[in-house]
C-alpha angles and dihedrals in degrees: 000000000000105000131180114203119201082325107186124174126169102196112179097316105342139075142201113225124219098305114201116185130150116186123191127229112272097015123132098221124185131200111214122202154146104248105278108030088117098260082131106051088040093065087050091061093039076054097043094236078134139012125244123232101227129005134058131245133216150201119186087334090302108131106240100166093106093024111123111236101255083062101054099076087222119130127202136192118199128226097244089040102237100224116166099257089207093052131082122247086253096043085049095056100045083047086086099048091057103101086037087098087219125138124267087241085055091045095048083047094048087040088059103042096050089048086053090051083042097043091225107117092120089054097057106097086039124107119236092245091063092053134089126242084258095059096040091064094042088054089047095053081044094061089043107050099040077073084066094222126189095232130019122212124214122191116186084323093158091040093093096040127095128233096270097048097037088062093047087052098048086054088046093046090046085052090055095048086046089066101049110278117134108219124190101201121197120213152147092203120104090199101047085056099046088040091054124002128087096204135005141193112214106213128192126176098357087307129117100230103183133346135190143083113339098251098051089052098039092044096042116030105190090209144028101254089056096055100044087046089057105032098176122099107151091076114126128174101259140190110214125222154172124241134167085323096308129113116228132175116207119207127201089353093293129046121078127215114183121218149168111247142132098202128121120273114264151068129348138097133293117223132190122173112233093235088060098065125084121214108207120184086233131005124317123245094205135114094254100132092210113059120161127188101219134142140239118281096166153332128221135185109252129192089249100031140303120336103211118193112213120197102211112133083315139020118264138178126224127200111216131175109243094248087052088055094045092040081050103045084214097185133177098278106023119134115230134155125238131210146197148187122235082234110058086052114096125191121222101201109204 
């Protein structure tokens, strides 16, 4: 278990505040942030790329805050990768095994297995300037985790990839955690944390906001920094399937939503902004394939409007004008039906 006790750090002008984290072994934890909210700066002193003012760090209760780096057994990659531009994929690779003391017979072992994992074994005798952006972060995971370390650090690793390969290395990076490693992944991206992390702290001028599971922070923000940071409440753990031609995600075993995807069947999220769903006093004669009969929970000013929470199978939340609330007399109890088109659903496969 990785834990930061009271960590504070002032770094030019700006300053860490009494960071408090504890990640479990095996957890795939995300930091979430606007840029320069200090996610960045909090991973180099998890690193010990730096040293905090106040606080302690550790690592399965051993005490890491005056540790030098080569002894933390933490491993980063960098956002812009930092390969040796004058050194091979493979020498860039073994150049982290250099202080390990092992034979040339273990390195060239450990080289091949982690270029299988990797799937980089073609790219070996390549120079960093001849590879994609792809290929560049799968050779810097590469460096980092032939070094076996207890806890890998990720800092923006899907923000220079484009759509396809960002899909291909979150599946990558879902495959590492799998098999034990505890990653500590660093984003900006609301998607990239509901898509692979299993909890997350939200963090917000040096300042830990909200931490938890995914789904407790995500469904109940506990500021308002935190829920307009989000913004996204109407996402539900799914199943996806085909039938009769038709793409449906069922959520908790029982309730439908029908969408328009071509992704695989399987796991993932189903989202559904609040703007896109339309509240009707009885049941709507449309051509929304998703329409659910529910009743009013509760209704809350918004910045835009009225966030009305309706109770149907789920729980949904509904974004409505003033003048639609008032028209409506949507009270705490009333029933109403809600409605939504296959289109203004996304799937978020995991």
């Amino acid at each position: 278990m990785l834990e930061l006790k009271n960590i504070s750090k002032k770094y030019k002008q700006f300053s860490l505040k009494e960071i408090n984290l504890r990640v479990e072994n095996g957890d795939y934890f995300v930091l979430l942030g606007n840029s320069g909210s200090g996610k960045s700066l909090l991973l180099e002193l998890i690193a010990g790329l730096i040293q905090p003012k106040e606080g302690e760090i550790y690592l399965n209760g051993d005490n890491l805050t005056k540790k030098p780096i080569q002894k933390r057994q933490i491993g980063l990659v960098f956002q812009d990768f930092a390969l040796f531009p004058h050194k091979t994929v493979q020498e860039n690779i073994l150049y982290a095994l250099n202080v390990s003391g092992e034979g040339n017979a273990e390195k060239k072992a450990k080289l091949n297995d982690i270029a299988v994992r990797m799937n980089i074994q073609h790219l070996l005798n390549r120079m960093p300037g001849t590879l994609s952006g792809g290929e560049s972060q799968r050779v810097a995971l590469a460096r980092t985790l032939v070094k076996k370390p207890k806890v890998l650090l990720l800092d923006e690793p899907l923000s220079s990839l484009d759509v396809q390969l960002r899909s291909g290395l979150r599946a990558l990076l879902k495959e590492i955690n799998k098999k034990g490693q505890t990653i500590i992944h660093v984003t900006h991206d609301y998607d990239e944390a509901i898509a692979l992390g299993k909890k997350v702290a939200v963090i917000d001028d040096g300042k830990i906001i909200q931490s938890g599971t995914i789904q407790s922070v995500f469904k109940n923000p506990e500021s308002e920094f935190v829920a307009n940071f989000v913004g996204m409440k109407n996402f539900f753990k799914s199943i996806l399937y085909q039938n009769k031609e038709r793409t449906f995600a069922k959520v908790n075993g029982e309730t439908e939503i029908c969408l328009l995807s071509d992704d695989e069947e399987g796991e993932g999220y189903v989202m559904i902004r609040d703007e896109d769903i339309l509240i009707y006093d009885k049941r709507p004669e449309s051509s929304a394939m998703n329409n659910f009969e529910g009743i009013v929970k509760e209704a809350i000013p918004a910045r835009l409007g009225m966030e009305v929470a309706i109770q149907a199978s789920l729980l949904f939340f509904v974004l409505i004008t003033h003048e639609s609330y008032e028209r409506m007399e949507l009270e705490q109890g009333k029933k109403v039906w809600i409605s939504f088109k296959a289109s203004a659903v996304r799937f978020l496969k995991t």
